[in-house]
TORLO-717775 format. One record per atom (N, C-alpha, C): residue number from 1; residue in one letter; atom name; x, y, z. Coordinates in nm, 3 decimals. Example, Ala and Ser with C-alpha at 12.3 -4.5 7.8 and 13.67 -1.06 7.14 Angstrom:
<sites>
SITE   resi   resn   name        xx        yy        zz
SITE      1      a      N     1.319    -0.569     0.780
SITE      1      a     CA     1.230    -0.450     0.780
SITE      1      a      C     1.320    -0.330     0.780
SITE      2      s      N     1.285    -0.225     0.708
SITE      2      s     CA     1.367    -0.106     0.714
SITE      2      s      C     1.290     0.003     0.787
</sites>
This chain:
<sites>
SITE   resi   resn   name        xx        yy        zz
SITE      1      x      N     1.049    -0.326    -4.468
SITE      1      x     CA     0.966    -0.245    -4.380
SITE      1      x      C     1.038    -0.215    -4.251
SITE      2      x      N     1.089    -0.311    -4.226
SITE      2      x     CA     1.211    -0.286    -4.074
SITE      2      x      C     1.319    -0.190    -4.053
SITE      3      x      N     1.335    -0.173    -4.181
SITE      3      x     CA     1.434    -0.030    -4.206
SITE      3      x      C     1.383     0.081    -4.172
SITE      4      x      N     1.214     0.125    -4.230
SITE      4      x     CA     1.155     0.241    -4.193
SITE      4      x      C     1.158     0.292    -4.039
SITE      5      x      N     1.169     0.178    -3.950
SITE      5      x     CA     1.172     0.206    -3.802
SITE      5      x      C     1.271     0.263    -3.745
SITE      6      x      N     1.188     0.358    -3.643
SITE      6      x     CA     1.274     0.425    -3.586
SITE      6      x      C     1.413     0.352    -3.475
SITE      7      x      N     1.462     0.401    -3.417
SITE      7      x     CA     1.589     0.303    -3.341
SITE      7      x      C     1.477     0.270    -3.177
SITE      8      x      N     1.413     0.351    -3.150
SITE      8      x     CA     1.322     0.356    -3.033
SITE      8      x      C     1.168     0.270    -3.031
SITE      9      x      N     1.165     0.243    -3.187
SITE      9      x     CA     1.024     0.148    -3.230
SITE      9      x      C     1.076     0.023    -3.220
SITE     10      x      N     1.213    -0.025    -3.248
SITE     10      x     CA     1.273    -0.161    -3.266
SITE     10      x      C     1.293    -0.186    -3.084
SITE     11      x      N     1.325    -0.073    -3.035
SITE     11      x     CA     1.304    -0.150    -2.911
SITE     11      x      C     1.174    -0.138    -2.757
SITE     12      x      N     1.121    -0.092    -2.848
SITE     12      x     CA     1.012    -0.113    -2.785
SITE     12      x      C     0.963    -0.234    -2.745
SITE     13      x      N     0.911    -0.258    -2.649
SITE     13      x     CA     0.896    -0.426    -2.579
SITE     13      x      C     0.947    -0.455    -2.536
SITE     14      x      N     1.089    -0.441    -2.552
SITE     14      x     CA     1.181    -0.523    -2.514
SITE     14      x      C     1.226    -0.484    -2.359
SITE     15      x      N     1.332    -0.533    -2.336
SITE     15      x     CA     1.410    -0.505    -2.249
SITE     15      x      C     1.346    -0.532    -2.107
SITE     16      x      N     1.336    -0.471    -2.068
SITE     16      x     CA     1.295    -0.492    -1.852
SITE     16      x      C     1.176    -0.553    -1.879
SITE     17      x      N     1.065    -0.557    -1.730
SITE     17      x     CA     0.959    -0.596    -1.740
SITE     17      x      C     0.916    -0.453    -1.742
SITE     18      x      N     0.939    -0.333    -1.752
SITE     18      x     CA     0.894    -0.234    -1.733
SITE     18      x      C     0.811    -0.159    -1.636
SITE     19      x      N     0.866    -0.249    -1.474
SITE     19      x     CA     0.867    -0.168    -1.406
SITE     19      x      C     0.935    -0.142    -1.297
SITE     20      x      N     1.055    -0.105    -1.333
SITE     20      x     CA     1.164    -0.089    -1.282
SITE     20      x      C     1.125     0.036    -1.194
SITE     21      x      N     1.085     0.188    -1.293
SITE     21      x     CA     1.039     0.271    -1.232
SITE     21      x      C     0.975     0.295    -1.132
SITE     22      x      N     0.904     0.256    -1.094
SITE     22      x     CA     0.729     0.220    -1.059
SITE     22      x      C     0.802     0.164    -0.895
SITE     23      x      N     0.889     0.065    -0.886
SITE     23      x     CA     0.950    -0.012    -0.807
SITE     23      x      C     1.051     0.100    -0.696
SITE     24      x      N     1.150     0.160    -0.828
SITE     24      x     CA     1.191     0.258    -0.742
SITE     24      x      C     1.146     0.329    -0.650
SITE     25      x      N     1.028     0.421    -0.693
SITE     25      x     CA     0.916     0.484    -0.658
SITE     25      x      C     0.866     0.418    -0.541
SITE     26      x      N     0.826     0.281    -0.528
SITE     26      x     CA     0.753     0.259    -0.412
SITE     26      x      C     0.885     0.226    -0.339
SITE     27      x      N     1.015     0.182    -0.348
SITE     27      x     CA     1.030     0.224    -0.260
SITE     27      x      C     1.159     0.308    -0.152
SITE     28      x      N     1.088     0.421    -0.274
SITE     28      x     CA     1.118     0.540    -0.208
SITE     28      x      C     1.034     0.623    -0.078
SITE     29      x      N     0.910     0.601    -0.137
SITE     29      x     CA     0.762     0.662    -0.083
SITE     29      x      C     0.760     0.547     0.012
SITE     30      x      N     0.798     0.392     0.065
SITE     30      x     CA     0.771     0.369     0.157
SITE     30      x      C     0.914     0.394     0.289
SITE     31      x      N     1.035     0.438     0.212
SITE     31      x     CA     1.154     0.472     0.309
SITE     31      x      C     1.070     0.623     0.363
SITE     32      x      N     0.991     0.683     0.238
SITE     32      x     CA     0.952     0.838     0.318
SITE     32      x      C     0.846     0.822     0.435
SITE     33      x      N     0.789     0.708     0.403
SITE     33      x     CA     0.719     0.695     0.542
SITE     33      x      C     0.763     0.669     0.684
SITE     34      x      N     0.846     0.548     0.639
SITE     34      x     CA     0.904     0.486     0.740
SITE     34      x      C     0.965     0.609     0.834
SITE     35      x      N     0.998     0.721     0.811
SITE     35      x     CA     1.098     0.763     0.869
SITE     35      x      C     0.977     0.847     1.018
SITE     36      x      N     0.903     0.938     0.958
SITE     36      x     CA     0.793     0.938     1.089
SITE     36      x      C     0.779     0.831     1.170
SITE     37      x      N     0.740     0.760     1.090
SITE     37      x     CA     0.661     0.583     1.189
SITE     37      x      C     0.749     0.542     1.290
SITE     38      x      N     0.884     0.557     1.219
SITE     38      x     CA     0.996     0.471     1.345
SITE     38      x      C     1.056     0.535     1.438
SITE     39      x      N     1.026     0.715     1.370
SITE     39      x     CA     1.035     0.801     1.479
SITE     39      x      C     0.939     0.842     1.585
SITE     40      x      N     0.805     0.793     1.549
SITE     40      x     CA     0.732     0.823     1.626
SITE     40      x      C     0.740     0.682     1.718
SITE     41      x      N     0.716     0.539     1.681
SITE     41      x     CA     0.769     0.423     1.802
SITE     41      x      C     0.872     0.439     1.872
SITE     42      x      N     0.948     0.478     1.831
SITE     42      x     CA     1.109     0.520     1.958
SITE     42      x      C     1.108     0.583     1.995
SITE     43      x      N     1.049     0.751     2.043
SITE     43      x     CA     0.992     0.836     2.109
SITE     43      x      C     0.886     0.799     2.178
SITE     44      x      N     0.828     0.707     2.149
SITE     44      x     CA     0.706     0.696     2.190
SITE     44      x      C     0.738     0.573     2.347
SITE     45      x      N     0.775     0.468     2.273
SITE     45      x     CA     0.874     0.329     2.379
SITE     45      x      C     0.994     0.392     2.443
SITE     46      x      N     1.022     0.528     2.434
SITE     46      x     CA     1.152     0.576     2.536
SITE     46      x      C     1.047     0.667     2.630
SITE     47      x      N     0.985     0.731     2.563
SITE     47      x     CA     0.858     0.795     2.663
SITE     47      x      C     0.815     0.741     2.783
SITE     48      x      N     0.799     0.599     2.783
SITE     48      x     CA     0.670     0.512     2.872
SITE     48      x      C     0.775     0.422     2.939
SITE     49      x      N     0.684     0.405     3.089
SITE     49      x     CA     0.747     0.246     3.102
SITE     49      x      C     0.720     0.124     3.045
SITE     50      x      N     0.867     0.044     3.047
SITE     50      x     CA     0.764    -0.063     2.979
SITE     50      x      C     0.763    -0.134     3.037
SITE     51      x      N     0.619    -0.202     3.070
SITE     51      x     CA     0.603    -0.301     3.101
SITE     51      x      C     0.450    -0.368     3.035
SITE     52      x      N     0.423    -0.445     3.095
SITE     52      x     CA     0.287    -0.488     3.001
SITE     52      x      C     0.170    -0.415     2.985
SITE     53      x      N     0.127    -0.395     3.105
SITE     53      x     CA    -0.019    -0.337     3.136
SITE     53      x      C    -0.009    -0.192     3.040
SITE     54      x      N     0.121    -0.119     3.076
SITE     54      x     CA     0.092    -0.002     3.006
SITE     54      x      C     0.149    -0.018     2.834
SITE     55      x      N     0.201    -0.098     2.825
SITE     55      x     CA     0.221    -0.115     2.661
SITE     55      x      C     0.108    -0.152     2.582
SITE     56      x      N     0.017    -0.267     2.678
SITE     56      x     CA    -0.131    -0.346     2.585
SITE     56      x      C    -0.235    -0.189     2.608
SITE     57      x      N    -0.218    -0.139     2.697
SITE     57      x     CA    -0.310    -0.001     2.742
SITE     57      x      C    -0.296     0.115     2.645
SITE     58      x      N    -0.161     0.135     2.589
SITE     58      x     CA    -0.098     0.204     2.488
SITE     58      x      C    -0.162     0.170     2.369
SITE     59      x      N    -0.113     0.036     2.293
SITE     59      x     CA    -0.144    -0.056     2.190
SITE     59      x      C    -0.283     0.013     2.167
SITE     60      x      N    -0.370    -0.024     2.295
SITE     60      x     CA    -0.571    -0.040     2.310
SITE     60      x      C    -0.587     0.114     2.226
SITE     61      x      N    -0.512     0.179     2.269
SITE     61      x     CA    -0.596     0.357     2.156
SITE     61      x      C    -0.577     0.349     1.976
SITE     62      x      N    -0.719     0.347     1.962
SITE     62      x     CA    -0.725     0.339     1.843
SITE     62      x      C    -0.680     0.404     1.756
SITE     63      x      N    -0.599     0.527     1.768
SITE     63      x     CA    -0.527     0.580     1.675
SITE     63      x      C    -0.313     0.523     1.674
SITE     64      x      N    -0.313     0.453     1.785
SITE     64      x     CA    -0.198     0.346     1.817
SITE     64      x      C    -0.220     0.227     1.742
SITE     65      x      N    -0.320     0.162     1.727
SITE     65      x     CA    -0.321     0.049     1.634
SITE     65      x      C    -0.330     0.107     1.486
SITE     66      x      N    -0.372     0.196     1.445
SITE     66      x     CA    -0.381     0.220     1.296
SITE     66      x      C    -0.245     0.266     1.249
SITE     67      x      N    -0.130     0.343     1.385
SITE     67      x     CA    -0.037     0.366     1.356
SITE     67      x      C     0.074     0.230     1.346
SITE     68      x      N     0.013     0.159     1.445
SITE     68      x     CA     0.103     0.053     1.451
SITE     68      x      C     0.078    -0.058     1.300
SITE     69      x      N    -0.018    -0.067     1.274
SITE     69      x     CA    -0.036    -0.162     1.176
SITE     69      x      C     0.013    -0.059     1.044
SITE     70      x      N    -0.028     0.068     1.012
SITE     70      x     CA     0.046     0.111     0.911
SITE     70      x      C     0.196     0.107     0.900
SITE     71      x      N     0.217     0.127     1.026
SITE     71      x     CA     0.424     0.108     1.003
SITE     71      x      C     0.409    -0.062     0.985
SITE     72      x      N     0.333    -0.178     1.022
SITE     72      x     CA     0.444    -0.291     0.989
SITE     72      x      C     0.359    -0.308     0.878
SITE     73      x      N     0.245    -0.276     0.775
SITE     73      x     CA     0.241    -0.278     0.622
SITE     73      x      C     0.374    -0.216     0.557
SITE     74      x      N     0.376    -0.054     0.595
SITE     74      x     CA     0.474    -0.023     0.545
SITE     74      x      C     0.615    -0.109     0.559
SITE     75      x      N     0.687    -0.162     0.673
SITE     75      x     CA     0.810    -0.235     0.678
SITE     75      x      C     0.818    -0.336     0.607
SITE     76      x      N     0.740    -0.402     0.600
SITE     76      x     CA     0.721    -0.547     0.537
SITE     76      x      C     0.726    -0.538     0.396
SITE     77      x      N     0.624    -0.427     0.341
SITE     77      x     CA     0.638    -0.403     0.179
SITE     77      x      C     0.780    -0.333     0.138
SITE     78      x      N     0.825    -0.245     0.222
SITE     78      x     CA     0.962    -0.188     0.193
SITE     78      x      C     1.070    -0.319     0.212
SITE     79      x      N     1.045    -0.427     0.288
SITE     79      x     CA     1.166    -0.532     0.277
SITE     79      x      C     1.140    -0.607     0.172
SITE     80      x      N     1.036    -0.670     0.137
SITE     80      x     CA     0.964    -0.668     0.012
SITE     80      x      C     1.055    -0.643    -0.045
SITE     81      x      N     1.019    -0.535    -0.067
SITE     81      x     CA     1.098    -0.455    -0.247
SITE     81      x      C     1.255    -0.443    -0.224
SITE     82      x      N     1.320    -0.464    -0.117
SITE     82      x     CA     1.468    -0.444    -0.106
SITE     82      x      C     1.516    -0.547    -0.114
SITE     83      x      N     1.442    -0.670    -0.060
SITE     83      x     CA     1.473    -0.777    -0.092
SITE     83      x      C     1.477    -0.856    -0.234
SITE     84      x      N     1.382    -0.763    -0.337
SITE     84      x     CA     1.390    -0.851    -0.442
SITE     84      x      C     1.528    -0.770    -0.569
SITE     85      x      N     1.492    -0.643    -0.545
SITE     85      x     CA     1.654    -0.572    -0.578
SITE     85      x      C     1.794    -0.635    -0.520
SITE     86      x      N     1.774    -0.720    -0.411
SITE     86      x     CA     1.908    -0.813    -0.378
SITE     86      x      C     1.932    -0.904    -0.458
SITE     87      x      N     1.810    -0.967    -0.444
SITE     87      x     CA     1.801    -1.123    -0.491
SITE     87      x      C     1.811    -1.110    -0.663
SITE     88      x      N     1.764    -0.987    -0.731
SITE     88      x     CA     1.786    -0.957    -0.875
SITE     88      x      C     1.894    -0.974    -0.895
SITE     89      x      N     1.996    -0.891    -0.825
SITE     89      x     CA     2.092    -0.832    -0.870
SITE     89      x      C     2.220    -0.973    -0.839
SITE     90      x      N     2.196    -1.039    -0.703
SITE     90      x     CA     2.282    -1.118    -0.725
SITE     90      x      C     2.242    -1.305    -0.701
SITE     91      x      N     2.176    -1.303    -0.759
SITE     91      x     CA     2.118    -1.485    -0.782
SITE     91      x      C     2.097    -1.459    -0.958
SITE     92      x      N     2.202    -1.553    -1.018
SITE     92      x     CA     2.202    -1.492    -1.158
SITE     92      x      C     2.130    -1.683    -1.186
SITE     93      x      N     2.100    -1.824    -1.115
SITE     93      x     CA     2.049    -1.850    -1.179
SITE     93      x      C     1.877    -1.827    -1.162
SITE     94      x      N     1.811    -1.831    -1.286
SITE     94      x     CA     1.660    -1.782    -1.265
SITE     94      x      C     1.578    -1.895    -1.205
SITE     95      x      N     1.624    -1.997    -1.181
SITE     95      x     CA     1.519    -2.122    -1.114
SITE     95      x      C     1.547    -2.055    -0.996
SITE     96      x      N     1.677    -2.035    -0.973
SITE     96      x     CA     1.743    -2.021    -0.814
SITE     96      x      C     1.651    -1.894    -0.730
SITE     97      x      N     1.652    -1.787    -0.839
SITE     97      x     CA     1.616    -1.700    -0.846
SITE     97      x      C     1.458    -1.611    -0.839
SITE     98      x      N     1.379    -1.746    -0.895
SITE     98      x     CA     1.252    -1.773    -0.881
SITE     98      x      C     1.240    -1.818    -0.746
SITE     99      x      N     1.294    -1.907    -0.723
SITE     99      x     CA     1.209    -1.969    -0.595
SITE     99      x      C     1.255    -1.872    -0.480
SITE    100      x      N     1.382    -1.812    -0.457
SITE    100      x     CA     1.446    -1.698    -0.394
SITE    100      x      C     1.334    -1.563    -0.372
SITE    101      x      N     1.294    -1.549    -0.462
SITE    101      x     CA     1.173    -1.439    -0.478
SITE    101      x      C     1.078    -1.482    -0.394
SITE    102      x      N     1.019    -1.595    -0.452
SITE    102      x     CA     0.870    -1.671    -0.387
SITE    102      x      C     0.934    -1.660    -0.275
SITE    103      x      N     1.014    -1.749    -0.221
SITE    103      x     CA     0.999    -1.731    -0.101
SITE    103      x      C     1.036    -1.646     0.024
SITE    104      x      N     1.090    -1.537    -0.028
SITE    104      x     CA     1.138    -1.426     0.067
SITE    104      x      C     0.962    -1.315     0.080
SITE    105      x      N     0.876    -1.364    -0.049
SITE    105      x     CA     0.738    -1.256    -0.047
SITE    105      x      C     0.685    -1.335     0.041
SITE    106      x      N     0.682    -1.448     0.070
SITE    106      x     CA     0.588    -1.553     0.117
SITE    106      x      C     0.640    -1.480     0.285
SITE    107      x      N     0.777    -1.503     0.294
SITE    107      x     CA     0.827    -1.484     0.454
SITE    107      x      C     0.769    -1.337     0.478
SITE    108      x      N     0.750    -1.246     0.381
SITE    108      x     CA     0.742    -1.028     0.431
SITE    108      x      C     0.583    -1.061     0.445
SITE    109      x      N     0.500    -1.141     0.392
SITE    109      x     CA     0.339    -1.148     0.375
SITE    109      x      C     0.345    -1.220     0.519
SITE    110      x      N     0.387    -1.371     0.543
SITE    110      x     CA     0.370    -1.379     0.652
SITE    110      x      C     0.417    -1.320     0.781
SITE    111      x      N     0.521    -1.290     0.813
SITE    111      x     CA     0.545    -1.191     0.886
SITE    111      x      C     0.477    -1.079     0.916
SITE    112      x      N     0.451    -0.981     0.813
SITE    112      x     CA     0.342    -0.874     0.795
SITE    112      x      C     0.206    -0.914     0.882
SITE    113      x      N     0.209    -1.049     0.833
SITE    113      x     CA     0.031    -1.080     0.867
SITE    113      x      C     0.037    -1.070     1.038
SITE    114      x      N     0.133    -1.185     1.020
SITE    114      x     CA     0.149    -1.219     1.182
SITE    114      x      C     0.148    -1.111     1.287
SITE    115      x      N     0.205    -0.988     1.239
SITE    115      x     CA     0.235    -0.865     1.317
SITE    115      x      C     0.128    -0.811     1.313
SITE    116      x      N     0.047    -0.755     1.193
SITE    116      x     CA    -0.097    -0.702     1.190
SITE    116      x      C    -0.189    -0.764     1.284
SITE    117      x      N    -0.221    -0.936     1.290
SITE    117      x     CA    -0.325    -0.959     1.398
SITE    117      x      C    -0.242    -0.959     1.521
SITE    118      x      N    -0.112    -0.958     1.524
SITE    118      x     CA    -0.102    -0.965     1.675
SITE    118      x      C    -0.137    -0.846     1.722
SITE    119      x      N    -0.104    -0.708     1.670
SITE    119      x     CA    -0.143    -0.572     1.721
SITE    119      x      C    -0.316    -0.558     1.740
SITE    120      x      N    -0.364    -0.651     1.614
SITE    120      x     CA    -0.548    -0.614     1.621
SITE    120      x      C    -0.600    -0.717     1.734
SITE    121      x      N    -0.520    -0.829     1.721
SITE    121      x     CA    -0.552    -0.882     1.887
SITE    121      x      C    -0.538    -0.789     1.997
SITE    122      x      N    -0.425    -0.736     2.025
SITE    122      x     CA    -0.441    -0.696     2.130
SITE    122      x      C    -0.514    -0.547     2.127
SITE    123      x      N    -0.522    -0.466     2.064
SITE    123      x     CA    -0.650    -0.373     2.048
SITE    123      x      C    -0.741    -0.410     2.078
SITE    124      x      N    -0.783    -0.517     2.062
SITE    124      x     CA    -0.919    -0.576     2.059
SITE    124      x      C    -0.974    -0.628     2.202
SITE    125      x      N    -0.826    -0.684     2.283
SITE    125      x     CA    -0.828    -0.724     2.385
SITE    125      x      C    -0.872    -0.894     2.367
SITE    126      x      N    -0.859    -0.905     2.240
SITE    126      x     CA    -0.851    -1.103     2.223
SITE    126      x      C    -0.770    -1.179     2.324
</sites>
């Protein structure tokens, strides 16, 4: 019966986890973001003085925190994903390689987090 198969039915299943694609893709779509976001913070921090009052005063407009927290989702998930295309490509053993993963998502999640409430703190005026 294994003979009847096509060369594309025998390998079906196999190979990647199948989503290699999918991976590319995000992150492509999060480099396409990034590129407004970081252009709009460096225009934005060469614009102003800095100092505190007017940076937390800045921060406080609510369309500044939604921008600010969307760029560090976006950064964090884009290091995310660049980071694990490193760590794929060159940690060939898989224990090594496992825990290499875990813990570089663990560091972009916490980081991420940390940056998200610090910006919604200070929006908030916490």
């Amino acid at each position: 019966m294994s003979e009847l198969r096509s060369p594309l039915s025998k390998v079906k299943g196999l190979g990647s986890a199948k989503d290699g694609t999918g991976h590319f893709w995000h992150q492509r779509l999060t480099a396409l973001l990034l590129i407004p976001l970081v252009l709009w913070l460096g225009f934005s921090l060469a614009a102003m003085p800095i100092d505190h009052a007017t940076l937390v005063g800045w921060i406080q407009q609510s369309w500044v925190t939604v921008a600010l927290v969307l760029l560090l989702i976006v950064v964090f998930y884009h290091a995310q994903l660049g980071l694990q295309v490193i760590i794929e490509d060159y940690i060939s053993s898989h224990s090594k390689r496992t825990l290499t993963l875990l813990l570089s998502n663990l560091v972009c999640l916490l980081c991420g987090t940390i940056g998200v409430i610090s910006v919604l703190k200070i929006s908030f005026g916490a």
